[in-house]
C-alpha positions as semicolon CSV with decimal commas, in nm:
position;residue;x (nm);y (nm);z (nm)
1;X;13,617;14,070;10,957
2;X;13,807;13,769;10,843
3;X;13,975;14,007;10,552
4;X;14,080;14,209;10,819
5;X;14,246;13,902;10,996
6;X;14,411;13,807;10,726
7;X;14,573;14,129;10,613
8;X;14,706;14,200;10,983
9;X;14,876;13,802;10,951
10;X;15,056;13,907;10,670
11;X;15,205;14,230;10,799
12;X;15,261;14,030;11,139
13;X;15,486;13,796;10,918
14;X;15,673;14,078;10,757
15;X;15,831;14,226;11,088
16;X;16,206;14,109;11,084
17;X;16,295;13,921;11,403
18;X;16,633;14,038;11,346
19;X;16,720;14,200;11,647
20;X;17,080;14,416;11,740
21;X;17,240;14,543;12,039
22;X;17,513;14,850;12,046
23;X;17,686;14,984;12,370
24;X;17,890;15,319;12,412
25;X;18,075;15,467;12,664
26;X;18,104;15,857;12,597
27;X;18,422;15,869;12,754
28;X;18,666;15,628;12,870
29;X;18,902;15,816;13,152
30;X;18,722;16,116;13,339
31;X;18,808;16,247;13,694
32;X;18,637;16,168;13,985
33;X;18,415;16,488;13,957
34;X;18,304;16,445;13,626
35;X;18,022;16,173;13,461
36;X;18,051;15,958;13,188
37;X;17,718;15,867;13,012
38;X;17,681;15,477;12,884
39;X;17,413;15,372;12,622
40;X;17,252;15,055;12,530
41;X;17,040;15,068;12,254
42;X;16,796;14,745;12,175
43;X;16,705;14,723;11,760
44;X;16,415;14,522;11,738
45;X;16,162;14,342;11,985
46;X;16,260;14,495;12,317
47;X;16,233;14,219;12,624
48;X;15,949;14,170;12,848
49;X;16,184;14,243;13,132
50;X;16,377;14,515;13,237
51;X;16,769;14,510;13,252
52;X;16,897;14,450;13,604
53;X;17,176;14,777;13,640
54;X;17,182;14,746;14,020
55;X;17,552;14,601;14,003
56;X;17,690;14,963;13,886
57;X;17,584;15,089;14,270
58;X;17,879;14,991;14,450
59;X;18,105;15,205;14,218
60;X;17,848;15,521;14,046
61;X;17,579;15,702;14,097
62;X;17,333;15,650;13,857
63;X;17,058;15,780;13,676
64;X;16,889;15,569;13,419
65;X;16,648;15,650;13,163
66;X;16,477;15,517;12,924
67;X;16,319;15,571;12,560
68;X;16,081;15,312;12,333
69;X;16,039;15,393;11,978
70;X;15,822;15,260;11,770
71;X;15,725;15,284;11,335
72;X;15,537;15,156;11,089
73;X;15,679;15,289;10,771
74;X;15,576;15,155;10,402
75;X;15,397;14,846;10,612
76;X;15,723;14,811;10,789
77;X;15,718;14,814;11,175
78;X;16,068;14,894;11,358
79;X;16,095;14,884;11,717
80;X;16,406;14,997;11,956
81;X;16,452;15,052;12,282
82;X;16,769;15,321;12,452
83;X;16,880;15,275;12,795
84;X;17,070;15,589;12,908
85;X;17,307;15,546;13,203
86;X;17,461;15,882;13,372
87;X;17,731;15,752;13,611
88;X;17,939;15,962;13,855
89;X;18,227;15,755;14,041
90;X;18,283;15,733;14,382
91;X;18,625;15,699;14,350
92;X;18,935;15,688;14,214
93;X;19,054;15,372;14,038
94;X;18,973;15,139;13,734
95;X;18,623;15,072;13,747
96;X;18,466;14,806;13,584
97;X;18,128;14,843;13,379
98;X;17,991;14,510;13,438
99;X;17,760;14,292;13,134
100;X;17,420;14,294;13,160
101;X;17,182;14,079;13,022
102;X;16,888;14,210;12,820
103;X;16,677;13,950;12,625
104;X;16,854;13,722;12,419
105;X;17,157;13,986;12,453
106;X;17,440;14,013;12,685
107;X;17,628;14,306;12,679
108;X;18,008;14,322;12,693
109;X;18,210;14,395;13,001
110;X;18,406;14,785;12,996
111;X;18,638;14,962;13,168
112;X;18,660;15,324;13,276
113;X;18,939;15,513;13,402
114;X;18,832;15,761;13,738
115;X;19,175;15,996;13,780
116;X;19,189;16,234;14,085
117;X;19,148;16,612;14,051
118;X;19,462;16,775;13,977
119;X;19,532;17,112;14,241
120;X;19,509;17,335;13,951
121;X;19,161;17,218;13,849
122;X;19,020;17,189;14,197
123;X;19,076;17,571;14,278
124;X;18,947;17,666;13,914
125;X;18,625;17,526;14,059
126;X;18,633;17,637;14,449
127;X;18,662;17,976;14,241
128;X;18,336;17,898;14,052
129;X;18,123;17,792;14,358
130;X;18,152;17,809;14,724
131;X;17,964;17,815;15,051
132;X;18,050;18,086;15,306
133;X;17,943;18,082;15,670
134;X;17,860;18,326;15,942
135;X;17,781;18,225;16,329
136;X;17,721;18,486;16,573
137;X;17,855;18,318;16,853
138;X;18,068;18,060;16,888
139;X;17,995;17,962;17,251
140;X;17,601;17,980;17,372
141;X;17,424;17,880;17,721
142;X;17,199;17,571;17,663
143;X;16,823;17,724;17,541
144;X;17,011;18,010;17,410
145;X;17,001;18,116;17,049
146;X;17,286;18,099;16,783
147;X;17,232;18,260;16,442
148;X;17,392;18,111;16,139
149;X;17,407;18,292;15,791
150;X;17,511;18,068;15,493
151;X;17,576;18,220;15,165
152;X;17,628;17,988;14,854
153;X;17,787;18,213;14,579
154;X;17,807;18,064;14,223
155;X;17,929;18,207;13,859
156;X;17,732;18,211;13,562
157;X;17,953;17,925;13,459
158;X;17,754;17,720;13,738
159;X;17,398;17,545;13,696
160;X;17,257;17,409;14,047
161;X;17,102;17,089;14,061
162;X;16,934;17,057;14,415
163;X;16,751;17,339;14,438
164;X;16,383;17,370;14,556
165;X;16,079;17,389;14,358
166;X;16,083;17,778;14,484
167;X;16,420;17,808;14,374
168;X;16,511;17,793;14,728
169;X;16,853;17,599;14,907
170;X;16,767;17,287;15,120
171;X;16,713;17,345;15,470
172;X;16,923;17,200;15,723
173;X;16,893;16,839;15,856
174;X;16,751;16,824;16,193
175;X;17,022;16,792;16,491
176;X;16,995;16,606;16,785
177;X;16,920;16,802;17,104
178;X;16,873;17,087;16,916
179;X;16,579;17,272;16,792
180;X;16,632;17,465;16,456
181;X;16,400;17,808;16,332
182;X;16,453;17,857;15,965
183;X;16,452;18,267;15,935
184;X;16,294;18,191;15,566
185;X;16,440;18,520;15,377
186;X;16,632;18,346;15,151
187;X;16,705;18,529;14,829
188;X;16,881;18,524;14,514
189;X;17,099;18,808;14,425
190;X;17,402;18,936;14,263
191;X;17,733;19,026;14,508
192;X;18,100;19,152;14,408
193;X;18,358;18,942;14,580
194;X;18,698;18,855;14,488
195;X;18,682;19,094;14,208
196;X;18,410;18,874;14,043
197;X;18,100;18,907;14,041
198;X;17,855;18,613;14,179
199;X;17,470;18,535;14,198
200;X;17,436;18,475;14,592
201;X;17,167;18,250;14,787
202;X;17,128;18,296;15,113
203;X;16,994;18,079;15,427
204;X;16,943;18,209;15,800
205;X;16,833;18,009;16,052
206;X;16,880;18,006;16,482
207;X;16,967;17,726;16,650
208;X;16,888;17,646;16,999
209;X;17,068;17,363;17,162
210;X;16,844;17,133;17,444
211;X;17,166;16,957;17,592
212;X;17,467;17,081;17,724
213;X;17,844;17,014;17,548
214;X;17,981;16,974;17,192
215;X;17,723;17,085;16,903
216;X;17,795;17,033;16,547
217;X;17,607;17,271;16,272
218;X;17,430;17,069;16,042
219;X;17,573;17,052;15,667
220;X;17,436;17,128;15,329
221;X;17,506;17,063;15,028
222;X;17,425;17,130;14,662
223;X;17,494;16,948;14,332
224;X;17,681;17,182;14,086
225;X;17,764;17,143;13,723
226;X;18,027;17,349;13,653
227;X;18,122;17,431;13,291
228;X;18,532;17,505;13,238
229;X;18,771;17,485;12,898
230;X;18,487;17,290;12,699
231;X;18,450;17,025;12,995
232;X;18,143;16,978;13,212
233;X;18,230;16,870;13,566
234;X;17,961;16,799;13,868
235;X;18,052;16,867;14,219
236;X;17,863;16,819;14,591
237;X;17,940;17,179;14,750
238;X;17,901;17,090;15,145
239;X;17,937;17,397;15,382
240;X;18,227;17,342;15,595
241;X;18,190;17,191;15,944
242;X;18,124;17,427;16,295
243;X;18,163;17,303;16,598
244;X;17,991;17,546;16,885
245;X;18,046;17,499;17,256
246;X;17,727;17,449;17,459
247;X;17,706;17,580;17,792
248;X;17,546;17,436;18,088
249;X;17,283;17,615;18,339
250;X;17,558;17,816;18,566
251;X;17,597;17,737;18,945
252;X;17,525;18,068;19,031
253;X;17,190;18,047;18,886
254;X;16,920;18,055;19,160
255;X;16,807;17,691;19,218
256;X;16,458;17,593;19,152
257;X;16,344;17,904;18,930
258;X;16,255;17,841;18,567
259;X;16,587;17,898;18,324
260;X;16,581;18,187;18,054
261;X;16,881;18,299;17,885
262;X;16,842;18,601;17,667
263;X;17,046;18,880;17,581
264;X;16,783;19,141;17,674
265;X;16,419;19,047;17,865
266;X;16,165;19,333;17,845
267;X;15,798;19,323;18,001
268;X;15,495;19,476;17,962
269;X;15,190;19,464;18,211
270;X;14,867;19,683;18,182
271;X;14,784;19,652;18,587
272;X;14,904;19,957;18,649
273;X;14,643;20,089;18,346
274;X;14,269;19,954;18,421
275;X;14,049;20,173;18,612
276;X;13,981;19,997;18,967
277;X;13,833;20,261;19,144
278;X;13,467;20,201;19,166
279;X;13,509;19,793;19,193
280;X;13,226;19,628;19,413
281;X;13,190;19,284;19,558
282;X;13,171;19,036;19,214
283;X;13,331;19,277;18,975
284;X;13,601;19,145;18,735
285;X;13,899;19,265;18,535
286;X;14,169;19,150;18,341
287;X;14,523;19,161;18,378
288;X;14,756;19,129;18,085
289;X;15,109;19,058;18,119
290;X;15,382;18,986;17,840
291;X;15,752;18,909;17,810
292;X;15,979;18,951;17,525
293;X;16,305;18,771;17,572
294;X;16,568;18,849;17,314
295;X;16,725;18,514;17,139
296;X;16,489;18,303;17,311
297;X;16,246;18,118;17,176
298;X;15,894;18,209;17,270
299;X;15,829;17,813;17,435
300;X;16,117;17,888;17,655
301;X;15,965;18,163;17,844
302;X;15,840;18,091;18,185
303;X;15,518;18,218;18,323
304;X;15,514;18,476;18,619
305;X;15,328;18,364;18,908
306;X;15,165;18,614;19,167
307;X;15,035;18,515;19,481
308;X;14,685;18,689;19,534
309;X;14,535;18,771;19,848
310;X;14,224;18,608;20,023
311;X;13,885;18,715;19,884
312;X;14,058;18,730;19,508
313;X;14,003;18,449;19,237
314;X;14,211;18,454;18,907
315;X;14,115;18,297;18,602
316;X;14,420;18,237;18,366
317;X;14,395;18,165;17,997
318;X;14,611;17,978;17,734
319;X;14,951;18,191;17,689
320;X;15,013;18,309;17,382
321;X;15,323;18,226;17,215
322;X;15,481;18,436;16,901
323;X;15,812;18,461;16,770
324;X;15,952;18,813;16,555
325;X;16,280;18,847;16,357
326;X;16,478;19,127;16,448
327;X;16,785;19,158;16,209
328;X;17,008;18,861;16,283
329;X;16,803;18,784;16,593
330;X;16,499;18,637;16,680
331;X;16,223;18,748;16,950
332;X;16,039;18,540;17,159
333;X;15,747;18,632;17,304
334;X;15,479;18,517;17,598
335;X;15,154;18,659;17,663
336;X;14,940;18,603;17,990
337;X;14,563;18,755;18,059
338;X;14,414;18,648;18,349
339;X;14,099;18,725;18,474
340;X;14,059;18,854;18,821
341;X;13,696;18,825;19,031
342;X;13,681;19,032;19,408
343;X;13,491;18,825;19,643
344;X;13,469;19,042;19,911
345;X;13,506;19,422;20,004
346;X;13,824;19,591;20,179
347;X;14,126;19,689;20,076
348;X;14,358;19,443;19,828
349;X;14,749;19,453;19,691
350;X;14,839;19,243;19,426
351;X;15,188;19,209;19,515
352;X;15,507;19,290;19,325
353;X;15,605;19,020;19,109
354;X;15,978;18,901;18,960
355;X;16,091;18,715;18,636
356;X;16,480;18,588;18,708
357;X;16,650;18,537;18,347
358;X;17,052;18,490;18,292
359;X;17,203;18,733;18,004
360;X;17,389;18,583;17,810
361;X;17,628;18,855;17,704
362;X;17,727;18,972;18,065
363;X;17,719;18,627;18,183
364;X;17,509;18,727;18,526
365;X;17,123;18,700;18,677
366;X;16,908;18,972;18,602
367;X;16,605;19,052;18,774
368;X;16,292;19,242;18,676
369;X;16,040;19,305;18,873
370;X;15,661;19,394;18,757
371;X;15,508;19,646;19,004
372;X;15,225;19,528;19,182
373;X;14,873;19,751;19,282
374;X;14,655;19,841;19,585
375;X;14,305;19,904;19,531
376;X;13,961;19,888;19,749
377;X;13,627;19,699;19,689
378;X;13,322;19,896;19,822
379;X;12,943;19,700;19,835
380;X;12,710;19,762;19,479
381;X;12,416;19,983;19,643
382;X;12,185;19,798;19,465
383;X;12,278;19,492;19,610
384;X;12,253;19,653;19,935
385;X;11,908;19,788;19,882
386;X;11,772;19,453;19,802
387;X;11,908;19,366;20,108
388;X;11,793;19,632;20,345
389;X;11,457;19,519;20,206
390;X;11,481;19,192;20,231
391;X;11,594;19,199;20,575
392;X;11,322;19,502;20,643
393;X;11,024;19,291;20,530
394;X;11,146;18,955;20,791
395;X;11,235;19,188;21,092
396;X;10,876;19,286;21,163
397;X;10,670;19,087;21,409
398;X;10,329;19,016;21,236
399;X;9,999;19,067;21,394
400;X;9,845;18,816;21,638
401;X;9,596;18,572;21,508
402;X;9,321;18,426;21,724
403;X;9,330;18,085;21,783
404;X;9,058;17,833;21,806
405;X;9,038;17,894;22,253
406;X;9,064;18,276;22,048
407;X;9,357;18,439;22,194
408;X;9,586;18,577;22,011
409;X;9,960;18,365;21,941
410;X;10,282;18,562;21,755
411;X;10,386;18,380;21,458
412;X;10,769;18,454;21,588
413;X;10,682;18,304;21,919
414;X;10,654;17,989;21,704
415;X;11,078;17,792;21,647
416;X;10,885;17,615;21,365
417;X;10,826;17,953;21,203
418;X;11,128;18,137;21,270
419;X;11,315;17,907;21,109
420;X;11,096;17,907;20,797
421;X;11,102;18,311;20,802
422;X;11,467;18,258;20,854
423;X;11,556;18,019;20,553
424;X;11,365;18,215;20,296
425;X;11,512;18,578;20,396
426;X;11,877;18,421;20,325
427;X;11,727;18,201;19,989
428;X;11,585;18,562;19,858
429;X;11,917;18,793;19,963
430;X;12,142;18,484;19,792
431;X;11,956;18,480;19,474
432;X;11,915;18,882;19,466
433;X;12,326;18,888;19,535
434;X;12,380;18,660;19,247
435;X;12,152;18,828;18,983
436;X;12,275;19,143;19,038
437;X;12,650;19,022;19,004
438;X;12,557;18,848;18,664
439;X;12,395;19,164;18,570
440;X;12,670;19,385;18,690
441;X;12,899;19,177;18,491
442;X;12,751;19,137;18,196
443;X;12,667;19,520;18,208
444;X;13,009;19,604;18,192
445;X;13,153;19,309;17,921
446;X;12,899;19,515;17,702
447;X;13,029;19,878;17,773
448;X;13,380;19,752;17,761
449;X;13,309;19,616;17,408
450;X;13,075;19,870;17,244
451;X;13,347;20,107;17,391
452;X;13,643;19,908;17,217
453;X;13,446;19,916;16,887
454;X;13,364;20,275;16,902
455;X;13,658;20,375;16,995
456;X;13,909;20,166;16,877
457;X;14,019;20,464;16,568
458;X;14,087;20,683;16,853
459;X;14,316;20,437;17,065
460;X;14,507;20,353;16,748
461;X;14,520;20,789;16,712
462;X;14,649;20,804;17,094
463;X;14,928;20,512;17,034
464;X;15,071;20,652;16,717
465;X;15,052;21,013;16,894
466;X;15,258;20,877;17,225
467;X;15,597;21,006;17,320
468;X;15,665;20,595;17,398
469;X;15,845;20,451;17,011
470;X;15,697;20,140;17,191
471;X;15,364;20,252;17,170
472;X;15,412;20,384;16,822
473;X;15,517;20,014;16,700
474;X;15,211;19,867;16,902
475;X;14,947;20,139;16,719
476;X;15,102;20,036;16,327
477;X;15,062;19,656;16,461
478;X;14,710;19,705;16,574
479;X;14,625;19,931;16,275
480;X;14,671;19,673;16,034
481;X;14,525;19,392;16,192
482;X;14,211;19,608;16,283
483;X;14,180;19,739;15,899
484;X;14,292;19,470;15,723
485;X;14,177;19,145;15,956
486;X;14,541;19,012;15,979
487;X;14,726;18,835;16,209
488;X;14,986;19,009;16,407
489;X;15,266;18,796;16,208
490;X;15,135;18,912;15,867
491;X;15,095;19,231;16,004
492;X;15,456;19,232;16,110
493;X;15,583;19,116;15,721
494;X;15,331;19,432;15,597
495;X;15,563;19,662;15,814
496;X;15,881;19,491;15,684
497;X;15,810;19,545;15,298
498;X;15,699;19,909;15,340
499;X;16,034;20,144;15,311
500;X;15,920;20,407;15,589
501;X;15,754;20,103;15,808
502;X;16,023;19,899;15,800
503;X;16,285;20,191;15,905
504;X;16,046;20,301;16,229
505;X;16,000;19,920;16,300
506;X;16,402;19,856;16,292
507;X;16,428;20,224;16,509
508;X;16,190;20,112;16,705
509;X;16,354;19,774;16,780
510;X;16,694;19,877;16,824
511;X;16,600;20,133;17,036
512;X;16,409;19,885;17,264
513;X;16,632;19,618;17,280
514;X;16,951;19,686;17,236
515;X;17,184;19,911;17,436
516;X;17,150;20,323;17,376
517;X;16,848;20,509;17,576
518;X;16,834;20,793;17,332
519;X;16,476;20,884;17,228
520;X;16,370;20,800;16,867
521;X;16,249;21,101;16,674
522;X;15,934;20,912;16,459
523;X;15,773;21,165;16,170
524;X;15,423;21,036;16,275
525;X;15,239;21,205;15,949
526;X;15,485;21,014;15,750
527;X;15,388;20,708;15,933
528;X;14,939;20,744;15,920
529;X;15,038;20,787;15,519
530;X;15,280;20,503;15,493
531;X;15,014;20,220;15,666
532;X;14,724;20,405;15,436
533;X;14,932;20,312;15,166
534;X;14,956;19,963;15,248
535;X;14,616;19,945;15,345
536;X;14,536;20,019;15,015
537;X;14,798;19,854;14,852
538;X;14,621;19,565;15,004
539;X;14,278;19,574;14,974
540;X;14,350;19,616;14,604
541;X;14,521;19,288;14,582
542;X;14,210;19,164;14,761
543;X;13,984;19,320;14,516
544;X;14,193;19,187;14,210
545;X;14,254;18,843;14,337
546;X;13,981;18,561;14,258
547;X;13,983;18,304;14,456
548;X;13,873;17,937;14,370
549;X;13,579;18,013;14,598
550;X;13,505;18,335;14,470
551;X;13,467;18,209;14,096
552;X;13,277;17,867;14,175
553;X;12,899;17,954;14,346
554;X;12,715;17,668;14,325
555;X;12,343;17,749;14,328
């Protein structure tokens, strides 16, 4: 051990203490676009401290790194330490590179040129890289939607800098009073423009302003190095600035109703569908309502409210919010099922009911109006056999009994009695009332859902078989979310990537919300083999794809 000791003291000796320090600027006049790398290199022992570069921030950008090397060559140890320094100006003048101080080392003070951009070179490099961007409308109603398509194109002289991890552009910054729905289909392609031809990103997103007046689009930006004559320059591409004109809530609006703009508002109510004829006192049903408001968002979409007659309780649930792409546009939709329970028997209308929204394209009200129902309640006959019983078995006056003088005395001739007979005859005919509704009810919640499970393949049949294109889109929805246990969003993006799919679903949708009335002709055979396909398609991926779950049983 004390050999040891003694052999690492002498090579501890040998290291030199001569230490050196050399500083170079790779360039000593650049334009303002352009970055000039500086680098200190440390021969020796390297300090205990890092250098202090924070003084370069009022003048660069900078990004430091840093790189230790170490040897032990022929029992000869070398050490050295590099400090690279990539600085971009922020302007144009004579900079100076101040000293800095590292160990027993101070560096010396330098001075870099920053020129501006000459006209020729700046439209060399708007030609290399440029943002282009597309708003739908100019001028919106407050709540309203705008869409905004922003295509970066770049050369192949071009590398991008700030891009995501999934190769994808940085969203926008959030706005004030506004609320912002990234479309998320951006892509990277190839597009002819110019004469040239480009690799294009693109980024979609609606925008829907919360305040009335001036809105500005919010900017983005890329870093770009761009690669011309031999020379490497780096430039911030910002889109170019919007402004859009918000719109207040108009006067002519009716006061006190909910706002909705849209562009087109269509609803959908199953009243006038459920089977009410054979209802009796403490049935239930459920009535399911929804609105689709085009460019609206789905939070934005009041409720209808219906006022229900006496003898009528409703039980509403949470709405169901959901939001669908449509092209350029964006769909927002509001589902309500509420639960109805009949109280009493006659005859009951569940009025007519209106939604008031304000296109935005016309610039007037619109009104549509949900037809309402009329339907009867009879009495169950069971429940009126217990009571014709119950009521038969009380009504009877029972035999004298002979007292203790032994005459005979009526039991009914008794108040105290009459009023015990009397109490238990309404107990019995309240509790035989209620157990007969709970079983009533419960009977049908268990035909209604054996009959949805048995026959759910021949409802999706009888929707893809319907003259309505509406029902047609409703029976592909519900057969992939049925076969494949999918929500209706991912059911939606199954649709999309299909060729045949994704043509009925963008018939489909034009046809029901925008402006021609002309029946869609749908190849329905084509249709069963194109969502077999990506039912299989699918459940192949499942059965191919292990899961971290699926590999790891622990025992």
């Amino acid at each position: 051990m004390v050999k040891k000791l003694f052999t690492t003291a002498i090579l501890v000796a040998t290291i030199p203490i001569v230490a050196e320090l050399t500083v170079n600027l790779s360039q000593n006049e650049i334009s303002v676009i352009q970055r000039v790398t500086l680098t200190i290199r440390l021969d020796g022992i390297p300090p205990r401290d890092e250098p202090d570069f924070s003084a370069l921030e009022d003048d660069f950008e900078v990004h430091i790194s840093s790189v230790r090397d170490q040897r032990l060559v022929n029992n000869q140890y070398s050490s050295s330490k590099t400090w690279t320094l990539v600085l971009k100006p922020k302007r144009v003048a004579e900079l100076k590179i101040p000293s800095f101080k590292i160990g027993n080392f101070t560096t010396e003070e330098l001075t870099l040129t920053v020129t501006s951009m000459t006209e020729e070179l700046e439209e060399k490099l708007d030609e290399e890289v440029f943002w282009i961007t597309k708003v739908n409308r100019h001028e919106q109603y407050v709540h309203g939607g705008i869409h905004v398509e922003r295509k970066l194109y770049y050369s192949n002289k071009v590398t991008l800098n700030r891009i995501g991890r999934r190769g994808e552009l940085p969203a926008p910054a959030d706005v004030d009073d506004a609320h912002i729905v990234n479309l998320g289909n951006q892509n990277n392609d190839y597009a002819p423009r110019n004469g040239r031809t480009y690799r294009v990103f693109t980024h979609e997103f609606v925008i829907f302003a919360e305040k009335s007046g001036t809105l500005s689009l919010p900017q983005n930006s890329v870093t770009a190095n761009i690669n011309i004559d031999g020379s490497s320059f780096s430039v911030d591409v910002r889109t170019e600035p919007h402004e859009l004109t918000i719109l207040p809530r108009p006067e002519e609006y009716p006061s006190g109703v909910p706002w909705l703009p849209a562009t087109n508002v269509v609803i959908t109510d199953d009243l006038g569908e459920l089977n009410l004829s054979d209802l009796v006192v403490g049935d239930s049903f459920s009535r399911r309502i929804t609105i689709e408001a085009l460019d609206s968002y789905s939070t934005g979409i009041p409720g209808i409210e219906v006022s229900l007659p006496e003898g009528m309780r409703s039980y509403p649930t949470t709405p169901d919010y959901r939001n669908e792409i449509l092209g350029n546009k964006i769909i927002g939709s509001r589902t309500d099922e509420q639960a109805f329970v009949v109280t009493r028997t006659g005859e009951f209308r569940i009025p007519d009911a209106e939604l008031v929204w304000w296109n935005t394209d016309t610039k007037q009200v619109e009104r549509s109006v949900i037809p309402g129902r009329t339907f009867a309640v009879g009495t169950d006959p069971v429940a009126n056999a217990v009571h014709n019983n119950v009521a038969g078995a009380t009504s009877p006056q029972v035999q004298g009994v002979s007292s203790v003088e032994g005459t005979e005395v009526s039991f009914l001739r008794s108040p105290v009695w009459v009023i015990v007979l009397a109490i238990t005859a309404v107990v019995l005919w309240v509790i035989s009332i209620g157990l007969i509704g709970v079983w009533a009810l419960i009977r049908r919640r268990r035909h209604k859902h054996a009959l949805t499970n048995t026959d759910e393949d021949v409802r999706l049949e009888t929707l893809l078989k319907s003259n309505s294109s509406r029902d047609v889109k409703e029976g592909m929805l519900r057969w992939l979310t049925a076969k494949l246990d999918v929500s209706r969003v991912k059911a939606i993006l199954l649709l999309q990537k299909h060729p045949e799919t994704a043509t009925v679903l963008r018939t489909v949708n034009d046809q029901q919300y925008g402006k021609s009335s002309e029946a869609v002709k749908l190849d329905r055979s084509a249709i069963k083999r194109a969502l077999r396909e990506i039912e299989q398609e699918v459940q192949e991926q499942r059965t191919h794809t292990t899961t971290f779950w699926q590999f790891y049983q622990p025992t």
